[in-house]
C-alpha positions as CSV (number, residue, x, y, z in Angstrom):
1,X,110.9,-9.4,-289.9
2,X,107.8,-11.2,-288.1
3,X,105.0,-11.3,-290.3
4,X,101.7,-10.6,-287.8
5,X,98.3,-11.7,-289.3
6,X,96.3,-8.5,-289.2
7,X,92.4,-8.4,-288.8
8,X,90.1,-8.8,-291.3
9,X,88.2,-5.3,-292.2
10,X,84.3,-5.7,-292.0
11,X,82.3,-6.3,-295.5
12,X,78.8,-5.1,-295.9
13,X,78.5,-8.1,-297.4
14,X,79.6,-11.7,-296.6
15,X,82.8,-12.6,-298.6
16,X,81.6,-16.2,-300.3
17,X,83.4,-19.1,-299.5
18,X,85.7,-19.2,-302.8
19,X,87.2,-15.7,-301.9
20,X,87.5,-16.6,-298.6
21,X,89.8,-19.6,-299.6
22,X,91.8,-17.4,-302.6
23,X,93.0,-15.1,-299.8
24,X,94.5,-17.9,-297.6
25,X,96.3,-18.9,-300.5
26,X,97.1,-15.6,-301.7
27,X,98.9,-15.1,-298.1
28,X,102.4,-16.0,-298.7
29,X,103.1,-16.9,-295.1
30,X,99.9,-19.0,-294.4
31,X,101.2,-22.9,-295.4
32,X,99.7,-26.0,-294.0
33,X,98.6,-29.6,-293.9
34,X,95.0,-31.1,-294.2
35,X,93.7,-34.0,-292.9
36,X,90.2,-35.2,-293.7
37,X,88.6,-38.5,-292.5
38,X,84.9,-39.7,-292.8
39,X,83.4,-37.5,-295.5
40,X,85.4,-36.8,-298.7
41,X,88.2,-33.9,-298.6
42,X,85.7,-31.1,-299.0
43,X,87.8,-28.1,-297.1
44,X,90.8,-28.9,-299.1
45,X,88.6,-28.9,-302.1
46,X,87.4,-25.2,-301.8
47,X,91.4,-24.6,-301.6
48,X,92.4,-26.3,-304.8
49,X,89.1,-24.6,-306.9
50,X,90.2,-21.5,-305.6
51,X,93.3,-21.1,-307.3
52,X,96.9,-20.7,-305.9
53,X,96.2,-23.6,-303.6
54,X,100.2,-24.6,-304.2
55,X,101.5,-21.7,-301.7
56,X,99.2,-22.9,-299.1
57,X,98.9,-26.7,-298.9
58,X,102.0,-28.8,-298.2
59,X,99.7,-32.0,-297.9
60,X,95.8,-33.2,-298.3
61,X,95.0,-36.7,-297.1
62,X,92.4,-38.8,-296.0
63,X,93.0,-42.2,-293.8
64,X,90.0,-43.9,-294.8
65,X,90.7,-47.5,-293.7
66,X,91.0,-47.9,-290.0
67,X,93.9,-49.9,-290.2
68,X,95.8,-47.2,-292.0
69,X,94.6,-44.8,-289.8
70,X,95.9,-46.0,-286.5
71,X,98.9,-46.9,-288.0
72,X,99.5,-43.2,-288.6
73,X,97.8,-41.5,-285.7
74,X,97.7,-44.5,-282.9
75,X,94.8,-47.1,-281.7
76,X,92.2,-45.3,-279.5
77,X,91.9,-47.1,-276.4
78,X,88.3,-47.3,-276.9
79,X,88.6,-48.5,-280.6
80,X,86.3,-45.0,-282.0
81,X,87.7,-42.8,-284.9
82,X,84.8,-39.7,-284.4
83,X,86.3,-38.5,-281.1
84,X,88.2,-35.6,-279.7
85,X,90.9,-37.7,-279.1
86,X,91.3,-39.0,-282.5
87,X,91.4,-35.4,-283.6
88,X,93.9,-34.2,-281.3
89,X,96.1,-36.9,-282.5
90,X,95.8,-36.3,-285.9
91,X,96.6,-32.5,-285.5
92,X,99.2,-33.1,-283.2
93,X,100.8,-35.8,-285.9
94,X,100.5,-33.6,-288.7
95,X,102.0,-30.8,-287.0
96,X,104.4,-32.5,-285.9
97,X,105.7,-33.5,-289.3
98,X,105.7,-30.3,-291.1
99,X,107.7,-28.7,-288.3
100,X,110.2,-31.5,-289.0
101,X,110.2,-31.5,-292.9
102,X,110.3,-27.8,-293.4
103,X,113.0,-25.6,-292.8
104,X,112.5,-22.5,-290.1
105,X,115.5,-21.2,-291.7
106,X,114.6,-21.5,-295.6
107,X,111.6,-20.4,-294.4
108,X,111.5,-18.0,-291.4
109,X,108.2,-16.2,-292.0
110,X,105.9,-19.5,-292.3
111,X,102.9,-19.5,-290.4
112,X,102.3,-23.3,-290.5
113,X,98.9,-24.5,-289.6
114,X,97.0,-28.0,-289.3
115,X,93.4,-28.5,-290.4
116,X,91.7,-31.8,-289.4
117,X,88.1,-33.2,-289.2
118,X,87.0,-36.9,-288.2
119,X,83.5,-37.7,-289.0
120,X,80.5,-39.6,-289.6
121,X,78.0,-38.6,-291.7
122,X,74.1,-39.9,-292.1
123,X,73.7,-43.5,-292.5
124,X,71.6,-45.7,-295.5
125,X,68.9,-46.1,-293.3
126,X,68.8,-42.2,-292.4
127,X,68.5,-43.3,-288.8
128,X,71.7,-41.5,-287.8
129,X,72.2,-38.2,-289.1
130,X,76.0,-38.4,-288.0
131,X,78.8,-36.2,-286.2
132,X,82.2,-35.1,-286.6
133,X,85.2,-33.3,-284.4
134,X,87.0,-30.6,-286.3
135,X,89.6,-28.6,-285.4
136,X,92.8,-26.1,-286.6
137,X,96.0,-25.7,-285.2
138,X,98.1,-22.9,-286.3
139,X,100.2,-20.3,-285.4
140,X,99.7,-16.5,-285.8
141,X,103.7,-15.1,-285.8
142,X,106.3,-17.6,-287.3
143,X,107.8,-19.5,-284.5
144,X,105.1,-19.1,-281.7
145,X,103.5,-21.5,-279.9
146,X,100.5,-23.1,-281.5
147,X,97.1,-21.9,-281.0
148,X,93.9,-24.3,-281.1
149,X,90.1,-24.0,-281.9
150,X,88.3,-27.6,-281.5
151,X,84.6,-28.1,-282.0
152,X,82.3,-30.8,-282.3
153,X,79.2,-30.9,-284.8
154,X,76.0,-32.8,-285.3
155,X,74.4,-33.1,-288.8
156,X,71.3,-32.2,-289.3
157,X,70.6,-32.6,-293.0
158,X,69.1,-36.1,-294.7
159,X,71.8,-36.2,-297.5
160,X,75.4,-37.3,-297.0
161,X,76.5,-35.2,-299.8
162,X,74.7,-32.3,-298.7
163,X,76.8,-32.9,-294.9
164,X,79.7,-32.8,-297.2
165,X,79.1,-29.7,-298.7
166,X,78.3,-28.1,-295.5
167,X,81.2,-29.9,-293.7
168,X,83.6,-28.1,-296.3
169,X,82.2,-24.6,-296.3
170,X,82.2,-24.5,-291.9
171,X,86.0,-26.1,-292.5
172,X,86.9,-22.9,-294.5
173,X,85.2,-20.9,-292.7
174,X,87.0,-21.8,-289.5
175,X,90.5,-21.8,-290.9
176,X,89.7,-18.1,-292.6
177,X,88.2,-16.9,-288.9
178,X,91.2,-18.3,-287.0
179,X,93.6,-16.1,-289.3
180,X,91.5,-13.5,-289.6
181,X,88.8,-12.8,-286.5
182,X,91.3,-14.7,-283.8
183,X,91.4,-11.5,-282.2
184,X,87.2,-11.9,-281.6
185,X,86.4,-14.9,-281.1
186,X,82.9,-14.0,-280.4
187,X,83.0,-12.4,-283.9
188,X,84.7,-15.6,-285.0
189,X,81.7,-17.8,-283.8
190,X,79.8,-15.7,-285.6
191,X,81.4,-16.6,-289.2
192,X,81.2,-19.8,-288.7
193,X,77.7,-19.8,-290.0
194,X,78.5,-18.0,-293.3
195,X,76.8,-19.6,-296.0
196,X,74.9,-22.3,-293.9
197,X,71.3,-22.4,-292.3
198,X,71.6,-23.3,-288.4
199,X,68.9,-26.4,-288.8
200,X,71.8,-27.9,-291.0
201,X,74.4,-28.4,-289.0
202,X,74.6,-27.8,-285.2
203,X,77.8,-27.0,-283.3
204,X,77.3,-28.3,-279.2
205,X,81.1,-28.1,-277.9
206,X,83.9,-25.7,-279.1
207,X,87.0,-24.8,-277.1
208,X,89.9,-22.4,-278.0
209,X,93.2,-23.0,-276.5
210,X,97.0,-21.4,-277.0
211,X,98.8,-17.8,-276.8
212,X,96.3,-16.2,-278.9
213,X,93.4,-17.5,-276.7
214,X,95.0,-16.9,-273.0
215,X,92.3,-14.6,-271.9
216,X,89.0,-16.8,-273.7
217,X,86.5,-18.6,-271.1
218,X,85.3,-21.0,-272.9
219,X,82.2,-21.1,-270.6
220,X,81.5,-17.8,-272.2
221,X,82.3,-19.5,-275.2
222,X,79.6,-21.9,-274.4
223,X,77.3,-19.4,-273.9
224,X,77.6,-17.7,-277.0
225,X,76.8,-21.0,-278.9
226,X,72.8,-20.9,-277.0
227,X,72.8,-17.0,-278.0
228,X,73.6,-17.4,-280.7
229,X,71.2,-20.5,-282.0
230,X,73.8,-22.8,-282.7
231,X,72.7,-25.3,-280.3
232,X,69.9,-26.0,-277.9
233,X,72.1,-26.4,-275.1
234,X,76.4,-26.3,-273.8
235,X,77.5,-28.0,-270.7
236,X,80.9,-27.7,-269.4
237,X,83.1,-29.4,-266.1
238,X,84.6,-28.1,-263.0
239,X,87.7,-27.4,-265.3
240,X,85.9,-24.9,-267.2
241,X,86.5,-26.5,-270.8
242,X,83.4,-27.4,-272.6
243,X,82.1,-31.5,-272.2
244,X,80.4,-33.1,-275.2
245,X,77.1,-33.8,-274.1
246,X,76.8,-37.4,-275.9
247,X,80.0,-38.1,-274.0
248,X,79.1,-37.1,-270.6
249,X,75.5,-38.5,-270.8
250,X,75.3,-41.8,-272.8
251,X,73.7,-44.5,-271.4
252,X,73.9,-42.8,-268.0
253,X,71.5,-42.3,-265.2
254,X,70.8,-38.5,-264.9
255,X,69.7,-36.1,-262.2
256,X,69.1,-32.4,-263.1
257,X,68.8,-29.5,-261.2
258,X,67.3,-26.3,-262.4
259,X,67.7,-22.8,-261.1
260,X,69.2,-19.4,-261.3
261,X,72.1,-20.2,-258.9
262,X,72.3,-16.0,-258.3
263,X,74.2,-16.8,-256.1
264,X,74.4,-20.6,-255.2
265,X,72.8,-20.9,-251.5
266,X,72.8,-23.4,-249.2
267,X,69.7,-23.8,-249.6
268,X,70.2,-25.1,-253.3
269,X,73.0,-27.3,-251.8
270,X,70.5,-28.8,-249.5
271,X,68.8,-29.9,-252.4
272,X,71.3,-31.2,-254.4
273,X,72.7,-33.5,-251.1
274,X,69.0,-34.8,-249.9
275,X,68.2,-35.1,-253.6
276,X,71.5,-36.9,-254.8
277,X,71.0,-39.4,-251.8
278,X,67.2,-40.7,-252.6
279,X,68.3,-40.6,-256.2
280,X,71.2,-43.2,-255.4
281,X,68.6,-45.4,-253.7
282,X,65.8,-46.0,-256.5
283,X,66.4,-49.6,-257.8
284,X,67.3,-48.5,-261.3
285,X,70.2,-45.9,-261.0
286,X,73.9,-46.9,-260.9
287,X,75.8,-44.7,-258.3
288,X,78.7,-45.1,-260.7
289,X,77.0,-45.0,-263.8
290,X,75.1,-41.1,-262.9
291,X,75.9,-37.6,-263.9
292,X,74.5,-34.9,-262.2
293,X,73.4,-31.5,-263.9
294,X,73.0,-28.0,-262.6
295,X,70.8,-26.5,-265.7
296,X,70.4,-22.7,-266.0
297,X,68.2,-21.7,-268.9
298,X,69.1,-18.8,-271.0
299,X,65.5,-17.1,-270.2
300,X,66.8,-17.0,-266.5
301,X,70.0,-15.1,-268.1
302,X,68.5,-12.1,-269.7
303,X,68.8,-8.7,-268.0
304,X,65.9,-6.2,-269.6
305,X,66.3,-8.2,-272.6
306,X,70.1,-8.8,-272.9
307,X,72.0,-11.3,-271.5
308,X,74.2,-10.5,-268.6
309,X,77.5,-12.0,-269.7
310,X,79.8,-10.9,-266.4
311,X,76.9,-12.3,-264.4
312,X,76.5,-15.6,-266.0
313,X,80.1,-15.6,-265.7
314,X,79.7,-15.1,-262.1
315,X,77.1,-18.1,-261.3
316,X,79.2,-20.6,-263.5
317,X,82.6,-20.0,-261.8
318,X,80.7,-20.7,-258.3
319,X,79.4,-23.8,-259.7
320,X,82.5,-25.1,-261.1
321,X,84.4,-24.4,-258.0
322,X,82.0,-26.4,-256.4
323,X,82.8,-29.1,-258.6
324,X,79.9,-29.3,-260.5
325,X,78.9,-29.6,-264.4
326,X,76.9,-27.0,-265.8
327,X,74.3,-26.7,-268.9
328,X,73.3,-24.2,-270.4
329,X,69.9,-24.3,-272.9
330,X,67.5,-22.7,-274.3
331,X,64.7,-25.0,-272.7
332,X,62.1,-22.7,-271.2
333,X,59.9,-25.8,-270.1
334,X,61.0,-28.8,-268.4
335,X,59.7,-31.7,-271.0
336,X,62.4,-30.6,-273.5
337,X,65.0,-30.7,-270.7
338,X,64.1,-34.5,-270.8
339,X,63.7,-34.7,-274.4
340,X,67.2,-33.3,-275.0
341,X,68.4,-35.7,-272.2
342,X,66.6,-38.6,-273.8
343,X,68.9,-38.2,-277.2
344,X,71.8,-39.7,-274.9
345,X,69.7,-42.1,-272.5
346,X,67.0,-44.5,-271.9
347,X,68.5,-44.8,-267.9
348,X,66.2,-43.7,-265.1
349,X,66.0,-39.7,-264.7
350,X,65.3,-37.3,-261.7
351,X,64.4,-33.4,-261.9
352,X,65.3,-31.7,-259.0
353,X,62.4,-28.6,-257.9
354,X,61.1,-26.7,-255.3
355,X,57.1,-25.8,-255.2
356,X,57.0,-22.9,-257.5
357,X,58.7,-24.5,-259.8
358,X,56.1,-27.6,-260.0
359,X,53.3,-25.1,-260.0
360,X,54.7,-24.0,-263.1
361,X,55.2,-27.3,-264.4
362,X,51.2,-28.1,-264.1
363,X,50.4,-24.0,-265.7
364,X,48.6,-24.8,-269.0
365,X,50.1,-21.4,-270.4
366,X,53.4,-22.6,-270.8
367,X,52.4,-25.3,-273.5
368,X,49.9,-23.4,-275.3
369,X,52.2,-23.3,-278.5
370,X,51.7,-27.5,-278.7
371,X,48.9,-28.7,-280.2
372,X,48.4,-31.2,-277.9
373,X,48.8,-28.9,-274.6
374,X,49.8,-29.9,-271.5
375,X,49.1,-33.5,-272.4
376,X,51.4,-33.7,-275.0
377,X,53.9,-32.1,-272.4
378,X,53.2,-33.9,-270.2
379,X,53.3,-37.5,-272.2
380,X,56.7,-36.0,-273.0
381,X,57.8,-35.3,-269.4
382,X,56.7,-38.6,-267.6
383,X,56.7,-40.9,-270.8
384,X,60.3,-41.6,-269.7
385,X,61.8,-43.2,-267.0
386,X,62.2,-39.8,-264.4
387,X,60.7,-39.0,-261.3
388,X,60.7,-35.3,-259.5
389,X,61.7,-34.9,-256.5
390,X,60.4,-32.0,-254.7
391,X,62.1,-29.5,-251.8
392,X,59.6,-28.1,-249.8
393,X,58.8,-24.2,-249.2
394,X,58.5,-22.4,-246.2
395,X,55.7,-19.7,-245.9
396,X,57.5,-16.9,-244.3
397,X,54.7,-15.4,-242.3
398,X,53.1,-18.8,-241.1
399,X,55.8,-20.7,-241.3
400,X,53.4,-23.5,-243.0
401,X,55.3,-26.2,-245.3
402,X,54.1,-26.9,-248.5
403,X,54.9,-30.4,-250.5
404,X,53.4,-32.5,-253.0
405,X,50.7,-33.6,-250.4
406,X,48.9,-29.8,-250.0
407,X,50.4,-28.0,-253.0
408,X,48.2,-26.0,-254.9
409,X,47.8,-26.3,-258.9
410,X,45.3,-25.2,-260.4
411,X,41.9,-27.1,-260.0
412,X,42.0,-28.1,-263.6
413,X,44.8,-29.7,-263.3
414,X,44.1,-31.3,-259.9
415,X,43.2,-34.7,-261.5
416,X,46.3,-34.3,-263.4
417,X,48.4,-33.6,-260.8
418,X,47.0,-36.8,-258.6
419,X,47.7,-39.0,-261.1
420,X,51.2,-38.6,-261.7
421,X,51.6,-38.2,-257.8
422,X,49.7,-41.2,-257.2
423,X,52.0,-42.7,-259.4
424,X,55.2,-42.3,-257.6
425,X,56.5,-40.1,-260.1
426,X,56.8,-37.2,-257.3
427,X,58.5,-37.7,-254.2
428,X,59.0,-35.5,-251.3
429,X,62.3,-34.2,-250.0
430,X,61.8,-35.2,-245.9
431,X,65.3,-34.9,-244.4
432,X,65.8,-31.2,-245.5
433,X,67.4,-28.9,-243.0
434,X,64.5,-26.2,-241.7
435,X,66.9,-23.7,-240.3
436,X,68.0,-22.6,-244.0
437,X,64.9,-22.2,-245.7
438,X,64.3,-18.9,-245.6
439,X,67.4,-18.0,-247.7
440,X,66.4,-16.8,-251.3
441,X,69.0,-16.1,-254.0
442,X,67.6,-12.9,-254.9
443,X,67.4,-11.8,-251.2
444,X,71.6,-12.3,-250.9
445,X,72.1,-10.4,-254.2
446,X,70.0,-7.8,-253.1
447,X,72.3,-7.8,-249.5
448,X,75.2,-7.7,-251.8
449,X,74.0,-5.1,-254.3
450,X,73.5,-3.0,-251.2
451,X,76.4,-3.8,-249.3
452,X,74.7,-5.2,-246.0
453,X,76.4,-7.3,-244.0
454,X,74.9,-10.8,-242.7
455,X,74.6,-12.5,-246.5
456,X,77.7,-14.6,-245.8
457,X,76.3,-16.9,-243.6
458,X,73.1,-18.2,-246.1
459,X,75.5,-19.4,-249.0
460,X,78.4,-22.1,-248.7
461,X,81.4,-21.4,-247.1
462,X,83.5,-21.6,-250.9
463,X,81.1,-19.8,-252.3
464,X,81.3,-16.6,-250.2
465,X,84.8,-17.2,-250.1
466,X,85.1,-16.2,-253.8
467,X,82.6,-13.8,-254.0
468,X,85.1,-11.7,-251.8
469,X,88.0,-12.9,-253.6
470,X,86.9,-12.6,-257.0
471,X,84.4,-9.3,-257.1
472,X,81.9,-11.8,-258.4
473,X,78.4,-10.1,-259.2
474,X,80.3,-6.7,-258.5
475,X,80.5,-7.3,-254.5
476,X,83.8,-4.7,-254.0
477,X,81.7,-1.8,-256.6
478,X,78.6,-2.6,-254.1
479,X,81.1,-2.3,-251.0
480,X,82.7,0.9,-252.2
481,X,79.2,2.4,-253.2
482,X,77.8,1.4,-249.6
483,X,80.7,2.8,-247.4
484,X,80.5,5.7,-249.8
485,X,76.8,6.3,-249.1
486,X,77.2,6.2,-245.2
């Protein structure tokens, strides 16, 4: 008879981290393999205190020495041991070799499961707090195919035994979510936090994979992780799996673009190709060597207070079929877009803008929570390598084009503003194409909210393509409503 994991009931309180691990082992079906390396065996250990740990673990190991270890999993072409590759190896081993040392037919009811970690933790000179990849790979019914949930995590604390202690109470709780709360992994998020403060560990990547997980976006996924406080910001590929941002940005010259993307226009793609081109011709960026970034910030996400999920889930799957990268933060202002860039990279930047948005960026209001106001922001912002470049705007009843030569800040900040213009640090967008900018995102969602014809024609061809296709940002409701009204 298949035995089917069944969800966990809700507790009024938080079950601790010792019961959590007694009723794995308690489950007679649940039987697995743990594989630590970097930072002690501190899941395992939760296990083995808890009692009844002999049911539940067929084998706890750690490959400490390097040699050792890639004679077990492999050699990484790139020589590093804290990588999703090296954890994917080591739960794909591990699997691997309980499937072929334990018998399905003594044994037909075995749910078998691999938990692995690989990480670093702070170093003696506290300068780097350290990282790690863990993951799970287990099954739900006895015989299925194998389900995944991989993250990546980023210490926060200044002790290495404390990162240890943590390590092992987010390791528990992941395996006891995956059993228990695979069937809402938003829920499942969620408990990965039990028992542990968000400023001491900080989870930026997590991706869920397998039967179990057929119908999870991990975009959405991503997005979740920013609600939720886990991290300050996701980003995520074309492919729509989730991108570690230390991988994707180190050492590399980066060019962000900010905006609500409600729907992408061809206006924003005008940007992106004049933008993209002068940013390829400054004397310090590597064509080869640059990752481009289309940012939405969570603030642009919110809906009378709550975040729109279907919508957000609407803008990224035009971006990614666009071919793009997408972040997502929690970065209201524009200085801690480069301050979470300059974690991976010293490389030239460039931001991206249109007017408004520059106005903002020179509105002392916005940085009235810093002791050092806009200075400080602004010592922040242009401190670095990065340079703005700057897409005109159109007045619609004059037809007058504003730039960085007559825009208006305010006249405190004119002196301000001069200086960093005067400075090169904000160049003009000149070969932009005038017969598309009067195309405004929230005009075309209002054209498709009311289902009027004509919006097609002011977005890329792809883009409207899927729209239609898809029933992104409710386009057939909007259609059936319209027709209905007439």
């Amino acid at each position: 008879m298949p035995i089917t994991i069944m969800g966990d009931k809700e507790f009024e309180n938080v079950p601790s981290i010792n019961s959590k691990a007694l009723r794995i082992n308690l489950n007679e079906n649940i039987y697995g393999t743990f594989s630590e390396i970097g930072a002690g065996q501190e899941t395992v250990r939760n296990f083995f205190r808890a009692g009844g740990a002999s049911g539940t673990i067929a084998k706890a190991m750690s490959a400490y020495d390097k040699d050792f270890s890639d004679a077990i999993y492999g050699v990484e072409n790139d020589r590093r041991y804290v990588t999703e590759a090296r954890l994917k190896k080591m739960l794909a081993h591990e699997t691997r070799l309980i499937e072929e040392r334990i018998s399905r037919e003594k044994h037909p009811n075995k749910l078998f499961f691999t938990y692995a970690n690989t990480v670093a933790t702070i170093d003696f000179a506290k300068k780097y707090k350290g990282h790690g990849w863990v993951g799970i790979r287990y099954q739900v019914e006895p015989g299925e195919e194998y389900n995944e949930i991989l993250l990546h995590v980023r210490f926060h604390e200044n002790d290495a035994r404390h990162q240890q202690n943590t390590l092992g109470t987010l390791g528990v709780n992941l395996i006891y979510g995956a059993y228990y709360k695979y069937d809402n992994p938003k829920k499942l998020l969620k408990y990965l936090y039990d028992h542990i403060d968000k400023d001491q560990i900080e989870i930026d990547t997590i991706n869920f994979s397998g039967p179990r997980f057929e119908n999870v976006d991990n975009r959405l996924m991503s997005l979740q992780l920013v609600k939720n406080g886990m991290t300050e910001a996701v980003m995520f590929g074309p492919d729509g799996n989730n991108v570690l941002p230390a991988k994707l940005l180190y050492k590399k010259n980066i060019l962000a673009l900010r905006g609500s993307f409600r729907p992408v226009t061809k206006v924003n793609m005008d940007m992106y190709e004049r933008s993209k081109e002068m940013f390829f011709n400054e004397a310090k960026v590597n064509r080869e060597n640059t990752e481009i970034i289309f940012e939405i910030t969570l603030s642009n996400l919110r809906a009378e207070g709550e975040i729109d999920e279907r919508d957000f889930m609407d803008r990224a799957k035009l971006l990614c079929s666009l071919g793009q990268t997408v972040m997502i933060s929690n970065f209201q202002e524009y200085y801690r877009v480069v301050e979470y860039f300059s974690r991976y990279s010293k490389q030239r930047m460039g931001l991206t803008m249109g007017v408004q948005n520059l106005i903002d960026v020179f509105d002392e209001k916005y940085y009235r929570h810093l002791s050092g106001g806009i200075l400080e922001a602004f010592g922040k912002l242009f401190f670095k390598d990065l340079k703005v470049y700057l897409y005109p705007l159109k007045d619609p009843e004059t037809g007058e084009i504003t730039n960085s030569e007559n825009v208006k800040v305010h006249p405190r900040m004119k002196e301000l503003y001069k200086f960093f213009k005067y400075n090169g640090r904000v160049e003009d967008i000149k070969d932009f194409n005038p017969d598309i900018m009067d195309i405004y995102s929230r005009e075309v969602l209002k054209m498709i909210n009311e289902g009027k014809a004509g919006w097609e024609e002011m977005l890329p061809d792809r883009t409207t393509k899927m729209i239609k296709e898809h029933n992104l940002f409710h386009y057939k409701e909007h259609k059936k409503e319209a027709k209905e009204k007439v």
